[in-house]
N, C-alpha and C positions, 0 to 999 in steps of 0.2 A: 224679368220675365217678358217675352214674347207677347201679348195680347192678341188676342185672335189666331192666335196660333194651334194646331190641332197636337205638334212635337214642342212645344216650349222648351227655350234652356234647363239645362240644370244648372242649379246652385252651389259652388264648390266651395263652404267653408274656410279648408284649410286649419291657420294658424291665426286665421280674425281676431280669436278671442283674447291671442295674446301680441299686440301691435309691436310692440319693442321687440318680440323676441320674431318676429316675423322679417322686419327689418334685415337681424342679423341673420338669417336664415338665405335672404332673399341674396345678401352676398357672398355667404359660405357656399350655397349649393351652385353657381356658374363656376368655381374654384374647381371642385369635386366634379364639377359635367366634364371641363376641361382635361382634368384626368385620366378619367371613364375613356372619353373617345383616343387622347394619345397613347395609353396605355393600353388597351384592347386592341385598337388600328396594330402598334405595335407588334401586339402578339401572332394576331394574323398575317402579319408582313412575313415576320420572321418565321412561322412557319411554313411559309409555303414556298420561301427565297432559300432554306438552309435544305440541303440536302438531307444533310444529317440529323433532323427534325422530321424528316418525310416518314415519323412512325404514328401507331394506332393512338397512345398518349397525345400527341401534339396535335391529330387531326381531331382527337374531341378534345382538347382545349380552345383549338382554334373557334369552334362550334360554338364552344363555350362566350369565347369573347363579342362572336359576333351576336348570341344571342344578350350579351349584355349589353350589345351597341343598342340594337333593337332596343331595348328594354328600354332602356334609359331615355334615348330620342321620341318614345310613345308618351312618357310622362314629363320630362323635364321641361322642353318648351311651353307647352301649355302653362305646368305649374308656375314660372316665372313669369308669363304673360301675366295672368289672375292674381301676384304678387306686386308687379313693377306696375301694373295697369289700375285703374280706376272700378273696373267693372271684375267678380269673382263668377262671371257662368262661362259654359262649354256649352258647343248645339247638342241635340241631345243626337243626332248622328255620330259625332266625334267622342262623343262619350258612352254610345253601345262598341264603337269601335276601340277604344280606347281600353276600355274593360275587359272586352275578349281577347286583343293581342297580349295584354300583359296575364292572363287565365293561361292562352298558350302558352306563351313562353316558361311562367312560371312550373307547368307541368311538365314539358319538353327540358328543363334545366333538371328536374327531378331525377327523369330519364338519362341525362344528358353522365348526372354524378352515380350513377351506378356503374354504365357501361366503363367509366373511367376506372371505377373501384372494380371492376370485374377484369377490368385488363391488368390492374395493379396484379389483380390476385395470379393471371395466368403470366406474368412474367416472374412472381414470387416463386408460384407452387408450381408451375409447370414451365418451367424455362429450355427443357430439352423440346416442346412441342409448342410453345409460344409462337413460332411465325405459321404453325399451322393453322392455331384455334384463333389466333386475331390478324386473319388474312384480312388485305385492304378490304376488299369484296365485300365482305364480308360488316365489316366497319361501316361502308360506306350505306350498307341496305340497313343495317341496325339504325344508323343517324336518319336516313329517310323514313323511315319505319316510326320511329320518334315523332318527327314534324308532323308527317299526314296523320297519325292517329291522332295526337290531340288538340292536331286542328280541325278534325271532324268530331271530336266531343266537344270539344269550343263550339263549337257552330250549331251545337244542338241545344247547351246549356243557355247561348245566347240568343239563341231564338226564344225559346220557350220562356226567358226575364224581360224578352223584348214585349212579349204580348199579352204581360200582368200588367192590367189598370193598375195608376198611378191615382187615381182622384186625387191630382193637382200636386203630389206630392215630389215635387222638382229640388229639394235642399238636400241633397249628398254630406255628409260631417265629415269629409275627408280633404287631402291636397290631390286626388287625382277619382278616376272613376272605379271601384273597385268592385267586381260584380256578384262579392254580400253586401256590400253599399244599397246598390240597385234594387237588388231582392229586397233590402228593407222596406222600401220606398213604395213598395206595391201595397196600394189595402186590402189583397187579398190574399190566401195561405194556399200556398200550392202543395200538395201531399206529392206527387209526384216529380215536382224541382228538388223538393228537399233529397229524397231519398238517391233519386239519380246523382243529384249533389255527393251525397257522403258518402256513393257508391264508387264514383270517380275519386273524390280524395283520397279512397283506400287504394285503386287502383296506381295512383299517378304522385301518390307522397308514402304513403306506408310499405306499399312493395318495392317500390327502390330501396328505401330506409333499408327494410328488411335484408334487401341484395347487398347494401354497402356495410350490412352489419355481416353479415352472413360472410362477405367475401373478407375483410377486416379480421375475421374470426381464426376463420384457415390461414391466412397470414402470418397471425400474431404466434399460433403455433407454427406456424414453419418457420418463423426465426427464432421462436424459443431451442429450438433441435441446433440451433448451428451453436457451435463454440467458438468459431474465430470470432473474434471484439471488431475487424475492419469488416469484416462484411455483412455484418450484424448491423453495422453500422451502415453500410453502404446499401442496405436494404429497407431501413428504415427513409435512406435518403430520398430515394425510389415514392415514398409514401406520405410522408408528412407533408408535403403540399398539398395535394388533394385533401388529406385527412381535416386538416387548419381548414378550407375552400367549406369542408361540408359540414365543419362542425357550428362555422357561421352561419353558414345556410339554413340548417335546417333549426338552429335555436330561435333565429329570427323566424322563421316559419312558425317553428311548434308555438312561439310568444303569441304569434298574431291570432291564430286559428284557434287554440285553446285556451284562451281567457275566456272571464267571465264576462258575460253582455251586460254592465252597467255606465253610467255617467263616467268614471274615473278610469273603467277598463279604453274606452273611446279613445281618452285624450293619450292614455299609453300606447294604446294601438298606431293614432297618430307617428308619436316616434320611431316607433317600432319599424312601421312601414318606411318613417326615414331611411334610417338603416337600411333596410333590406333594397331598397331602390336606390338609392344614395352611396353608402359606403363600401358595402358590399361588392358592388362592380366596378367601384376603384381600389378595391385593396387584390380583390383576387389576380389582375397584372403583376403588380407589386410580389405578391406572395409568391407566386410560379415564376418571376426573375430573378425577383435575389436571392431564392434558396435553393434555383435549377441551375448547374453550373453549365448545362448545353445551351439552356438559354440566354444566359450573361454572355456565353463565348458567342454565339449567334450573334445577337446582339451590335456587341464591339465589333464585329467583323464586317458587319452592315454596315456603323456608323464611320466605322474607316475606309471602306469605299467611296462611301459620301466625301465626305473631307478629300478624300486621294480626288476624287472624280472633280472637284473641284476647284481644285489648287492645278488643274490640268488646264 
């Protein structure tokens, strides 16, 4: 702690309580960062090099990955500093900031897997009118329309946790700044953070939810109707990555946000948030490569220029 300070540090717990298993933590997670960034860089390479990738699917995948670059680079340095280092605080500047990029991103990723499930559905069920209903333009004001909204309800929510008294209370139980961490931390009960709170997680987790169930639904009957076996097939192909993307997604969501608030629920939350910051944005490259055959060809095609371009 800062003395004489009027913003003192916070205090970032972490995995303190368990030293050995922090240790191994502290080596597995730069493994996994390293992933995260060649695997996402990756994605976005190759969609924006392949022609043949220049569709509405790719341009929100790409989105996708950049917003996991993001994600990852707002928590992971930090967290291995306060791991590999001697000292566990963050100034409490980088840690109101810290909270509200990953607030955003998290709700804009929300955003992010519906628009992808909604395109799924209009290349399913409406494939004679698909290039009209998922015109670039179109795409392109939807993913704007994303970012700026809930980064003006970030900015409201983070305001309004920034200027709940703290009387002293600077020790976070988490590995990064999470901002129901924050709201803990306050000694005082805001009526109107809560409600705004759980007015926005209907808006920016439940109504997606709802859109990817919703469009999933029409789906699942429009390939019940087909009898051929290949393209029953070929349309599930179409689907299963995204479907795998979001059922991780949001399990580790619903884990984190719908436990019980006790001692034992914390240290699972802990994990929980592993994952979902950790593995989750290095498996989702993995998942859209090796099971997208335009993106394995993409891909190869790139890394064979490389190799050509240098053997030159």
């Amino acid at each position: 702690m800062n003395n004489g300070s009027s913003t003192p540090d916070f205090i970032l717990l972490g995995f303190s309580e368990w030293p050995q298993l922090e240790r191994i933590i502290s080596v597995v997670v730069p493994i996994f960062y390293v992933v995260i960034l060649v695997g996402n860089t990756m994605i976005i390479l190759v969609s924006h090099l392949d022609p043949k990738l220049h569709m509405p699917m790719y341009f929100f995948l790409s989105n996708l990955s950049f917003l996991d670059l993001c994600f990852t680079n707002t928590v992971i340095p930090q967290m291995l500093v306060n791991m590999w280092g001697p000292e566990k605080s963050i100034s409490h500047l980088s840690c109101m900031l810290q909270a509200a990029i990953a607030l955003d991103l998290g709700a804009t990723e929300c955003l992010l897997l519906a628009m992808m499930a909604y395109d799924r559905y209009a290349a399913v069920c409406q494939p004679l009118h698909y290039v009209v209903i998922m015109h670039p333009k179109l795409c392109h004001r939807m993913v704007l329309v994303a970012w700026l909204t809930t980064a003006c309800c970030d900015v409201l929510i983070c305001t309004l946790t920034l200027r709940m008294p703290r009387c002293g209370h600077q020790v976070v139980d988490n590995f990064f700044c999470e901002i129901l961490d924050l709201i803990k931390t306050a000694c005082v009960y805001s009526k109107v953070l809560e409600v705004l709170f759980l007015s926005l997680t209907v808006v920016f987790l439940l109504a997606p939810l709802t859109v990817i169930l919703t469009s999933y639904g029409a789906i699942t009957r429009a390939v019940m109707r087909i009898k051929a076996a290949t393209r029953w097939r070929n349309l599930l192909n179409t689907c299963d990555s995204h479907l795998t993307v979001v059922t991780l997604f949001y399990g580790t969501l619903i884990s984190m946000y719908m436990r019980p608030q006790n001692n034992s629920a914390q240290y699972e939350g802990k994990f929980i948030a592993l994952v979902y910051m950790i593995l989750i944005p290095s498996l989702n490259p993995l998942i859209y490569s090796l099971r997208n055959k335009d993106v394995k060809n993409a891909v190869k095609k790139i890394l064979c220029v490389k190799i050509w371009s240098a053997k030159l």
